[in-house]
N, CA, C and O atoms as a GROMACS GRO file, in nm:
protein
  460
    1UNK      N    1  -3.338   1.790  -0.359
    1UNK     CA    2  -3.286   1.790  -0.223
    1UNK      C    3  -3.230   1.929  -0.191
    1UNK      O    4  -3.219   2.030  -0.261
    2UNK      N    5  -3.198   1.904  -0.074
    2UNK     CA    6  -3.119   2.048  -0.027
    2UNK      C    7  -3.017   2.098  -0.068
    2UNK      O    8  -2.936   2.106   0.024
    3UNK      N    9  -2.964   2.151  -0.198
    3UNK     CA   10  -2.816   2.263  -0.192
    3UNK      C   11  -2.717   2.217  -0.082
    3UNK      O   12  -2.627   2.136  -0.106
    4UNK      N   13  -2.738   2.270   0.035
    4UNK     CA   14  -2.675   2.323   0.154
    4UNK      C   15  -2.619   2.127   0.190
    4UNK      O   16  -2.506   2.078   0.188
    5UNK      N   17  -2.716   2.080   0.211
    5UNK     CA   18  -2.699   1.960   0.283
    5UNK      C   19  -2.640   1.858   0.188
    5UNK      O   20  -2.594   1.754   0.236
    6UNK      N   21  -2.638   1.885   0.024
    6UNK     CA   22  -2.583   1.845  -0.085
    6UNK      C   23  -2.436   1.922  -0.077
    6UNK      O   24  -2.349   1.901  -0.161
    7UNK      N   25  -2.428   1.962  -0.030
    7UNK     CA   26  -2.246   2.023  -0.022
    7UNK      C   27  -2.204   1.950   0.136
    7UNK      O   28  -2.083   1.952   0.159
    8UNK      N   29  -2.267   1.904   0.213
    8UNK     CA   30  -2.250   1.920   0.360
    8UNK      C   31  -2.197   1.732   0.317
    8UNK      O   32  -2.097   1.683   0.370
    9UNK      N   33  -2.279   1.658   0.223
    9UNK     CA   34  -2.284   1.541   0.230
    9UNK      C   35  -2.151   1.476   0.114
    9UNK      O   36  -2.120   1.358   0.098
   10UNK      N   37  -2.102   1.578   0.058
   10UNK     CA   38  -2.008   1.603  -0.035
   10UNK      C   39  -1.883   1.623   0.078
   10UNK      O   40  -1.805   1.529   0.069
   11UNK      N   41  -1.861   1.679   0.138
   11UNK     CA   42  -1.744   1.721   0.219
   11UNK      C   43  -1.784   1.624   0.326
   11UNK      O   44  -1.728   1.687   0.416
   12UNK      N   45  -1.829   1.534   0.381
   12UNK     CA   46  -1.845   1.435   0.494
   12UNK      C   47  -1.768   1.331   0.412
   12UNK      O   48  -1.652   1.301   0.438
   13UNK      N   49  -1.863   1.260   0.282
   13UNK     CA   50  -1.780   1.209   0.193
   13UNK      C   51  -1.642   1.191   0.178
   13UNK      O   52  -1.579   1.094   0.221
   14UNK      N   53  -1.596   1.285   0.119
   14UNK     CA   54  -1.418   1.368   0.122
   14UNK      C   55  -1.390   1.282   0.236
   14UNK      O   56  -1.338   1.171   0.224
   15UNK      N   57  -1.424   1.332   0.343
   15UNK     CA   58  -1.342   1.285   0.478
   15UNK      C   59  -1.335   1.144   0.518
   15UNK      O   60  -1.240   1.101   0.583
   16UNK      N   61  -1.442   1.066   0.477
   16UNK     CA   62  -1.442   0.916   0.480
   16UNK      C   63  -1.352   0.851   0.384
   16UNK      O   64  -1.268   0.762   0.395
   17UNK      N   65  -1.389   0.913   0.301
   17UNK     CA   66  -1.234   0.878   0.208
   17UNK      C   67  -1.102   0.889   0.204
   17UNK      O   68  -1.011   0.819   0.159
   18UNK      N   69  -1.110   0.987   0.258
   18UNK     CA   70  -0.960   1.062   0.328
   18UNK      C   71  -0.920   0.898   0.421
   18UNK      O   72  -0.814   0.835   0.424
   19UNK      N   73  -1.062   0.868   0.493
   19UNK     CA   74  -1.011   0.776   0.618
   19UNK      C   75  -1.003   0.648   0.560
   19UNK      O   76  -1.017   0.560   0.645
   20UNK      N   77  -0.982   0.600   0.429
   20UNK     CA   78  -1.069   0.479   0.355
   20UNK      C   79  -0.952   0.355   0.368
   20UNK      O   80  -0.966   0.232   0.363
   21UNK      N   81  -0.791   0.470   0.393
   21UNK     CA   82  -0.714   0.371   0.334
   21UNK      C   83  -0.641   0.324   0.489
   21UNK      O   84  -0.624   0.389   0.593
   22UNK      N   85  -0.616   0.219   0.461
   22UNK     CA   86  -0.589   0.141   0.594
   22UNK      C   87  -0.443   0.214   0.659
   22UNK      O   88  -0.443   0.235   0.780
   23UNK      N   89  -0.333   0.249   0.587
   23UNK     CA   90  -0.244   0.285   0.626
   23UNK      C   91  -0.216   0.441   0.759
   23UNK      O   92  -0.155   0.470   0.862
   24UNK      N   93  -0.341   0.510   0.628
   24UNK     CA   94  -0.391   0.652   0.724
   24UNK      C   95  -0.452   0.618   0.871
   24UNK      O   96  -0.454   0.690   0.971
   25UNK      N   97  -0.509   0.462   0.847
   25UNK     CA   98  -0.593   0.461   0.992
   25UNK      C   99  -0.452   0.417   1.114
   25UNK      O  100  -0.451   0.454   1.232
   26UNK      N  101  -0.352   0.341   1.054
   26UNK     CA  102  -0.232   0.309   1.138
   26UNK      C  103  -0.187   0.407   1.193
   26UNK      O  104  -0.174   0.419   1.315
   27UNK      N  105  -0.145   0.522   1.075
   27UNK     CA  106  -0.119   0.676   1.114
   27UNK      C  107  -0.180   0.723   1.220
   27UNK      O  108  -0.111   0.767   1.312
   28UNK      N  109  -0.303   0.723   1.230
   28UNK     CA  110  -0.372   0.768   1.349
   28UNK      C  111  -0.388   0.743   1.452
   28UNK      O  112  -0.409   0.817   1.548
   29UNK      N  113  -0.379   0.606   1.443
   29UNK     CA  114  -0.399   0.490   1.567
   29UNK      C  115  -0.234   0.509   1.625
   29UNK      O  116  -0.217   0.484   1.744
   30UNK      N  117  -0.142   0.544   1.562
   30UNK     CA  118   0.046   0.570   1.618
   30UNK      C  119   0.046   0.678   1.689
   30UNK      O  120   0.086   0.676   1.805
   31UNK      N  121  -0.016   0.827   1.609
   31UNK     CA  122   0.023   0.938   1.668
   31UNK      C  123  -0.106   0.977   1.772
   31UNK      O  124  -0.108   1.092   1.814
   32UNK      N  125  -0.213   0.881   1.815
   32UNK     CA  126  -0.356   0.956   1.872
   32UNK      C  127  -0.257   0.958   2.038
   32UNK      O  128  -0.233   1.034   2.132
   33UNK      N  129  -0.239   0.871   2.009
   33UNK     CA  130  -0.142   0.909   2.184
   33UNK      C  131  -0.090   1.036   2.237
   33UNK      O  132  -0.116   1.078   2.350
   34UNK      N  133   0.014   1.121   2.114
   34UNK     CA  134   0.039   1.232   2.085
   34UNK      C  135   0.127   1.240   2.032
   34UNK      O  136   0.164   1.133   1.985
   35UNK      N  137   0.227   1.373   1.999
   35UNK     CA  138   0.316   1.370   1.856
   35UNK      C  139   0.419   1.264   1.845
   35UNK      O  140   0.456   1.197   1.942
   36UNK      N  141   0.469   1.251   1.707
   36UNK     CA  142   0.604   1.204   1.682
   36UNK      C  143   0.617   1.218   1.558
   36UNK      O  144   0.534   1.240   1.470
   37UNK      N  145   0.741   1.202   1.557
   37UNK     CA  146   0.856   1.246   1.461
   37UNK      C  147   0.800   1.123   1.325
   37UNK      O  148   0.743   1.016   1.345
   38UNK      N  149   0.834   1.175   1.211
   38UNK     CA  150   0.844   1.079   1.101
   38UNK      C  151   0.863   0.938   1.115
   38UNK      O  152   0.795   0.841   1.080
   39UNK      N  153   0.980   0.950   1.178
   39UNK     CA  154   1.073   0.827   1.123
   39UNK      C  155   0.993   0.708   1.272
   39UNK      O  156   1.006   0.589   1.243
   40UNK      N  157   0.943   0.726   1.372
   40UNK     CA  158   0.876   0.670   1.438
   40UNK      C  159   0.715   0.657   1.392
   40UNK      O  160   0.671   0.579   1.476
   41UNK      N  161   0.641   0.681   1.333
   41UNK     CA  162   0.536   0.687   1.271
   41UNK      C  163   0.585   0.559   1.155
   41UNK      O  164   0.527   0.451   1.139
   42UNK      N  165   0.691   0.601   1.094
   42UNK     CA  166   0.710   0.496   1.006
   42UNK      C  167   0.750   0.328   1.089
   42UNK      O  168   0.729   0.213   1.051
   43UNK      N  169   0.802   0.373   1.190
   43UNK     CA  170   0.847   0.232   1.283
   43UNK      C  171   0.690   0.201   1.340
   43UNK      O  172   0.646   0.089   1.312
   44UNK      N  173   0.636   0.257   1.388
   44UNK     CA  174   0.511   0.160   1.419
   44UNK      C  175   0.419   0.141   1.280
   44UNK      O  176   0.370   0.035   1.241
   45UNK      N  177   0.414   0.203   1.249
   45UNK     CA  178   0.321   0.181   1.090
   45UNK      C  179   0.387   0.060   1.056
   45UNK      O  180   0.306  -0.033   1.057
   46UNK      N  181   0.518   0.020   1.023
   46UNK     CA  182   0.558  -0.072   0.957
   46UNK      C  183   0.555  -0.111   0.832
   46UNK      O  184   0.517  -0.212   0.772
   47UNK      N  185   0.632   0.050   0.790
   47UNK     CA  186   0.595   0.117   0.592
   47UNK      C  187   0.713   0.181   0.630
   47UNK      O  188   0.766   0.214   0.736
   48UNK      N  189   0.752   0.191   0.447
   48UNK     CA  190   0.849   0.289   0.403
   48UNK      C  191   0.792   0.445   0.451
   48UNK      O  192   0.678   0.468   0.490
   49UNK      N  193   0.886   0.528   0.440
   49UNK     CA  194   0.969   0.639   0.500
   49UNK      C  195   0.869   0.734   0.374
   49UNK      O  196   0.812   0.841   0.398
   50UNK      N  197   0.869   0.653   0.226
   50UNK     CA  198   0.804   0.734   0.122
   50UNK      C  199   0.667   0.745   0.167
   50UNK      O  200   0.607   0.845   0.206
   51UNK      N  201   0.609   0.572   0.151
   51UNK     CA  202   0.459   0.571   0.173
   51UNK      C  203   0.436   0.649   0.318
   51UNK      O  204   0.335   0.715   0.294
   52UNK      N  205   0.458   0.666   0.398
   52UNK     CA  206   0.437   0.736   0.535
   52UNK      C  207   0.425   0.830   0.516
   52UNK      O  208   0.321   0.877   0.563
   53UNK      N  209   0.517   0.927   0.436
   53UNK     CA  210   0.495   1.085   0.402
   53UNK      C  211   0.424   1.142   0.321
   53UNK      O  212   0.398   1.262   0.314
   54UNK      N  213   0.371   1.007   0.219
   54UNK     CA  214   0.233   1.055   0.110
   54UNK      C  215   0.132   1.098   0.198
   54UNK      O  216   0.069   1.203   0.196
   55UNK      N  217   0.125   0.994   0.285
   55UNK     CA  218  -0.034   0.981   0.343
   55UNK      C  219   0.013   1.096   0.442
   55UNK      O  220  -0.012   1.197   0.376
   56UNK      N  221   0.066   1.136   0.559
   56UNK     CA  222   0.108   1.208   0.644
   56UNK      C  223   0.093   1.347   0.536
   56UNK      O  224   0.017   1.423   0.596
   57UNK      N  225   0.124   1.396   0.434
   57UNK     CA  226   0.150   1.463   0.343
   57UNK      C  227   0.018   1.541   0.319
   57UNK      O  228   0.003   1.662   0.334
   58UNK      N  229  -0.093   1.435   0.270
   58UNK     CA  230  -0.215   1.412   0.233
   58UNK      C  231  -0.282   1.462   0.364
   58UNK      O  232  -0.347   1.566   0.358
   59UNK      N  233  -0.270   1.400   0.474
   59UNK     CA  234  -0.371   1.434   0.609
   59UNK      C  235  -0.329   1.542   0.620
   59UNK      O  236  -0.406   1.635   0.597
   60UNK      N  237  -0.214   1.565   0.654
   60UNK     CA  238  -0.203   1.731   0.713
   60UNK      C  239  -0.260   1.794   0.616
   60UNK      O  240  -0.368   1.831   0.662
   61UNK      N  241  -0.247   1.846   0.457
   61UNK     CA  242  -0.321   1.887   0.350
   61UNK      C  243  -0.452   1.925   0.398
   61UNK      O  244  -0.492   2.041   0.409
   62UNK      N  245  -0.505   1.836   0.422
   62UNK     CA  246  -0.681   1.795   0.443
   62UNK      C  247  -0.723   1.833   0.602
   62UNK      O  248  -0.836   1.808   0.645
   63UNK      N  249  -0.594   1.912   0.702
   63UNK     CA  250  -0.640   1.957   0.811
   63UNK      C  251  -0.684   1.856   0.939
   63UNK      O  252  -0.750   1.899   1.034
   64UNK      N  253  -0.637   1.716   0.928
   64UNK     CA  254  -0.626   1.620   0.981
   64UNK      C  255  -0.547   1.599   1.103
   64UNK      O  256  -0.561   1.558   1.218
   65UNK      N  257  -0.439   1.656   1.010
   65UNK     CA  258  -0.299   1.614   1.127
   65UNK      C  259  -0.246   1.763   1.132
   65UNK      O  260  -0.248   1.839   1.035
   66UNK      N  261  -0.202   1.793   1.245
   66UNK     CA  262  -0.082   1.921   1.244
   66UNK      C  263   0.051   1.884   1.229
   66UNK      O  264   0.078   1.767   1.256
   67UNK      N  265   0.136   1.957   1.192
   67UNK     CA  266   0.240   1.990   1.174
   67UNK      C  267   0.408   2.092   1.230
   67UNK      O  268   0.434   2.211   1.212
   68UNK      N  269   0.498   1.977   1.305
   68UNK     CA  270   0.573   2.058   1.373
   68UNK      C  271   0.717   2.083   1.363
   68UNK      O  272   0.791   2.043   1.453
   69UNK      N  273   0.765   2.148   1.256
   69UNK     CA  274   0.928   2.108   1.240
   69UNK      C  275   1.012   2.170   1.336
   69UNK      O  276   1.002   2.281   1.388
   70UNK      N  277   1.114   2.063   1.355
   70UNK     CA  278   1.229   2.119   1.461
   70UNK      C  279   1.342   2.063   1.445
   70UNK      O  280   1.380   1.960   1.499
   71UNK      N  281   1.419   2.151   1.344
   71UNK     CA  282   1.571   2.116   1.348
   71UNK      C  283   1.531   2.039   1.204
   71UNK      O  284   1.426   2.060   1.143
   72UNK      N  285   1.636   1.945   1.164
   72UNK     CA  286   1.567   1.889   1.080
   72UNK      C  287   1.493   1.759   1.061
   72UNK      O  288   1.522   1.667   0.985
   73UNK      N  289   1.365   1.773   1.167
   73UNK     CA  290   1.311   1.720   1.184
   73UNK      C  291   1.182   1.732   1.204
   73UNK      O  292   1.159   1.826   1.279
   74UNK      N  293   1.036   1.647   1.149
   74UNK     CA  294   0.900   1.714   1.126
   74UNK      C  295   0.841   1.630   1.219
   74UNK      O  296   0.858   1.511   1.196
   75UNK      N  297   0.781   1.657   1.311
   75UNK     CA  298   0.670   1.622   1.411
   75UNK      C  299   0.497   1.618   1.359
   75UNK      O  300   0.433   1.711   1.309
   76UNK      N  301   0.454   1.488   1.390
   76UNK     CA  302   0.312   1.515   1.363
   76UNK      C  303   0.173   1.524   1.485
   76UNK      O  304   0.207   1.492   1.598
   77UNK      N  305   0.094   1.545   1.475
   77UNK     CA  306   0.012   1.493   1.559
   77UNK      C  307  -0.133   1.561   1.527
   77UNK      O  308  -0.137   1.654   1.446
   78UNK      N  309  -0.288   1.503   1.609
   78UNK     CA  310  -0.375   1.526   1.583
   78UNK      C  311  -0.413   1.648   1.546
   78UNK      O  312  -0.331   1.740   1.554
   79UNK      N  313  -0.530   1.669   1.502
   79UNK     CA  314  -0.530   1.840   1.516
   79UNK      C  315  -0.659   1.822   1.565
   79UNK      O  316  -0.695   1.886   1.664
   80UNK      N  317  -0.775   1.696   1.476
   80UNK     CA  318  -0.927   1.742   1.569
   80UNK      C  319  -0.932   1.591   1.660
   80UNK      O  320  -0.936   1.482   1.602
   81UNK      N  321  -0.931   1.601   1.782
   81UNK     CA  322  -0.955   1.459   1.870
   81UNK      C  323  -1.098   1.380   1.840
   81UNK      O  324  -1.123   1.262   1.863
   82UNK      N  325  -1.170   1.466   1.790
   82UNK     CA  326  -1.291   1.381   1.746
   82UNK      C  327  -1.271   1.322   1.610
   82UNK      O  328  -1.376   1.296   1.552
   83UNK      N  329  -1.174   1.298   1.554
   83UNK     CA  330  -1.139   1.198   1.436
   83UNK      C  331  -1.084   1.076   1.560
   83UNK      O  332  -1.145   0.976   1.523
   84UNK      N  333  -1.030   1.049   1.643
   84UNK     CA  334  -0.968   0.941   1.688
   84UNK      C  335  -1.062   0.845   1.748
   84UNK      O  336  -1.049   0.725   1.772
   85UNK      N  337  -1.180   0.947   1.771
   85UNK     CA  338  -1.342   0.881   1.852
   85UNK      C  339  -1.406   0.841   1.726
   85UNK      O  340  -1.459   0.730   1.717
   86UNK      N  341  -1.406   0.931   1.619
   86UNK     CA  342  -1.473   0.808   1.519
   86UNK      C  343  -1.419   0.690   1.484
   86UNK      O  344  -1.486   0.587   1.491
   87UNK      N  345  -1.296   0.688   1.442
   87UNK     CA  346  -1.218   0.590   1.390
   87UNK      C  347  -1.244   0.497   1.516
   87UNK      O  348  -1.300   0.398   1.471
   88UNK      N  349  -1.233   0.489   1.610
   88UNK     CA  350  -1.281   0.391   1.711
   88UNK      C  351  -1.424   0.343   1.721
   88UNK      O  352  -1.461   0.226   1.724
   89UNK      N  353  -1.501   0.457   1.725
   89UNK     CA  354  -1.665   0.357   1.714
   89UNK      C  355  -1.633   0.330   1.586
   89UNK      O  356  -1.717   0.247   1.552
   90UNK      N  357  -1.566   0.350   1.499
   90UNK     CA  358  -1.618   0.273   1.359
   90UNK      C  359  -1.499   0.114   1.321
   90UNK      O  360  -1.509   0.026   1.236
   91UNK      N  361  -1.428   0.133   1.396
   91UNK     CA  362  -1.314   0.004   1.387
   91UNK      C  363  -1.402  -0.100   1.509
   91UNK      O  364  -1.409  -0.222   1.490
   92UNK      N  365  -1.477  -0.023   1.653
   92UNK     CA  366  -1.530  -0.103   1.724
   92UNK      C  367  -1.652  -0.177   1.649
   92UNK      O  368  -1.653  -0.300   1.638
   93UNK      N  369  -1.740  -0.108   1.606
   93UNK     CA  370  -1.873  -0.147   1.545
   93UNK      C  371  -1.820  -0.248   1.411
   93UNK      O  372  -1.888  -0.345   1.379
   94UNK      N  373  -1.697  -0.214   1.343
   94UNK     CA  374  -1.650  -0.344   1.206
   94UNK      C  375  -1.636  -0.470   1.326
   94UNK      O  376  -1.720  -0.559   1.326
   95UNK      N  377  -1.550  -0.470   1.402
   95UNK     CA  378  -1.527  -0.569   1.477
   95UNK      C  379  -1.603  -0.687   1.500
   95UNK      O  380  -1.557  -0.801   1.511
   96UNK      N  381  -1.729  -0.649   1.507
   96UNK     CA  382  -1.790  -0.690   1.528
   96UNK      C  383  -1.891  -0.819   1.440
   96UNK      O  384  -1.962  -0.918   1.458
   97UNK      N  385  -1.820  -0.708   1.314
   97UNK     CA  386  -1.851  -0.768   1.193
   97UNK      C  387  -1.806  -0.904   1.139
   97UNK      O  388  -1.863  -0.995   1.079
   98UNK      N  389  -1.660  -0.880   1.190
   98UNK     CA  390  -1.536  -0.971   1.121
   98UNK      C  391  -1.492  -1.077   1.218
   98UNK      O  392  -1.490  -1.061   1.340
   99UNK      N  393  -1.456  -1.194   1.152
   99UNK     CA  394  -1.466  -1.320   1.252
   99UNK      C  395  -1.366  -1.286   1.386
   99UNK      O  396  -1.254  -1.235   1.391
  100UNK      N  397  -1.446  -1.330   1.481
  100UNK     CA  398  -1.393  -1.321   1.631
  100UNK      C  399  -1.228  -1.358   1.657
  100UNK      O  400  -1.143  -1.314   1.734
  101UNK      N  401  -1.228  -1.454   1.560
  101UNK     CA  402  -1.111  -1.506   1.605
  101UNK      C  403  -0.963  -1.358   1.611
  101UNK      O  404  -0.875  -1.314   1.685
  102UNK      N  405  -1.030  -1.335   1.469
  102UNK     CA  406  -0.916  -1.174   1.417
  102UNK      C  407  -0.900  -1.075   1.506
  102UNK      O  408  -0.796  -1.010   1.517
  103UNK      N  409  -0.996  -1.059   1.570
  103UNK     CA  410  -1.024  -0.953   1.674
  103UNK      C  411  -1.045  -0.964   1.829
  103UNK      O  412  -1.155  -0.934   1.876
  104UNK      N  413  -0.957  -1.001   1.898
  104UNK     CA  414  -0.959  -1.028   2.016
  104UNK      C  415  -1.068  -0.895   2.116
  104UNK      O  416  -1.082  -0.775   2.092
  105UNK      N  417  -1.113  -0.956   2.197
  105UNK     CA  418  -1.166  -0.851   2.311
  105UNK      C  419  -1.030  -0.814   2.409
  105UNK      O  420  -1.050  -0.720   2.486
  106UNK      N  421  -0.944  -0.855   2.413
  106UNK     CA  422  -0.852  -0.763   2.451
  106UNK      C  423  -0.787  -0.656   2.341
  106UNK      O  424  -0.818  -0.537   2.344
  107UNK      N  425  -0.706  -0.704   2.256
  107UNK     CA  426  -0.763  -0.584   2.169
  107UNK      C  427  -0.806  -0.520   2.183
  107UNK      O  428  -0.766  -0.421   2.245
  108UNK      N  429  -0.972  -0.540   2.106
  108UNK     CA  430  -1.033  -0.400   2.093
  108UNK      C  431  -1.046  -0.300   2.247
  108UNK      O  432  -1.075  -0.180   2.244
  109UNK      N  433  -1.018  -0.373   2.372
  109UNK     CA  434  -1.000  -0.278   2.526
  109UNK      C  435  -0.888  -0.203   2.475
  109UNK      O  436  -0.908  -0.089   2.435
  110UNK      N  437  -0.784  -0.249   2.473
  110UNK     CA  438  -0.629  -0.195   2.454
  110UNK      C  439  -0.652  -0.059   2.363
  110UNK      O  440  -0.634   0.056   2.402
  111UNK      N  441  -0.701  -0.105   2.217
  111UNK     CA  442  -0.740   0.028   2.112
  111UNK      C  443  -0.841   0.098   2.163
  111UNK      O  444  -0.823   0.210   2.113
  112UNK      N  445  -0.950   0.105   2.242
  112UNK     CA  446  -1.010   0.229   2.280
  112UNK      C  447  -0.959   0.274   2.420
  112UNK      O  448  -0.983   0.390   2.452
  113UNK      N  449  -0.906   0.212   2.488
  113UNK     CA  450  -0.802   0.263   2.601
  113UNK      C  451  -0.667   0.391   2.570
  113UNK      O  452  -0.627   0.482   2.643
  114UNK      N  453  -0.630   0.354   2.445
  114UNK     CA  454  -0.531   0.445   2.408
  114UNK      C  455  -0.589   0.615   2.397
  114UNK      O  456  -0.688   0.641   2.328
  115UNK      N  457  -0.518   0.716   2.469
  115UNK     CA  458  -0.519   0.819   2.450
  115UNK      C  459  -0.648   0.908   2.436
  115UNK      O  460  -0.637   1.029   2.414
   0.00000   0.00000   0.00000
């Protein structure tokens, strides 16, 4: 196969994985609106203060999320908006998958309505 497209399919990889774990997708789905502070990321996530800052820790790392401190306090928010459009066709298209009852059609309006 191709070298080039063998590294290309290696680093696409990475990033699906990056997205694999359910908590990171909460993360995203909190701040796609636009920034906030830690300790609100952790209030809608509905996780410890630790687990919030692994993964938050981890995304920004990986160029995911930006990063904004002020005072003593760290702000997060998107950095590429086309992660918030995948994670949506790809939470819309599971939906679809998984029994109706779990997944309301209001819902899924509400989550691709956001931001």
């Amino acid at each position: 196969m191709d070298p080039e497209l063998d590294r290309l399919f290696e680093v696409v990889s990475g990033y699906f994985a990056l997205l694999s774990e359910p908590t990171r997708l909460k993360i995203l789905n909190a701040i796609c609106e636009g920034e906030l502070s830690v300790s609100e990321i952790v209030e809608r996530v509905e996780s410890t203060q630790t687990n919030v800052s692994r993964h938050l820790n981890l995304m920004y790392g990986k160029g995911v999320l930006k990063r904004r401190r002020e005072g003593a306090s760290t702000f997060y928010s998107i950095a590429d908006p086309n992660i918030v459009t995948l994670c949506r066709t790809a939470c819309v298209q599971m939906a679809s998958q998984v029994d109706e009852k779990s997944v309301s059609n209001r819902t899924l309006k509400r989550f691709m309505q956001r931001a």
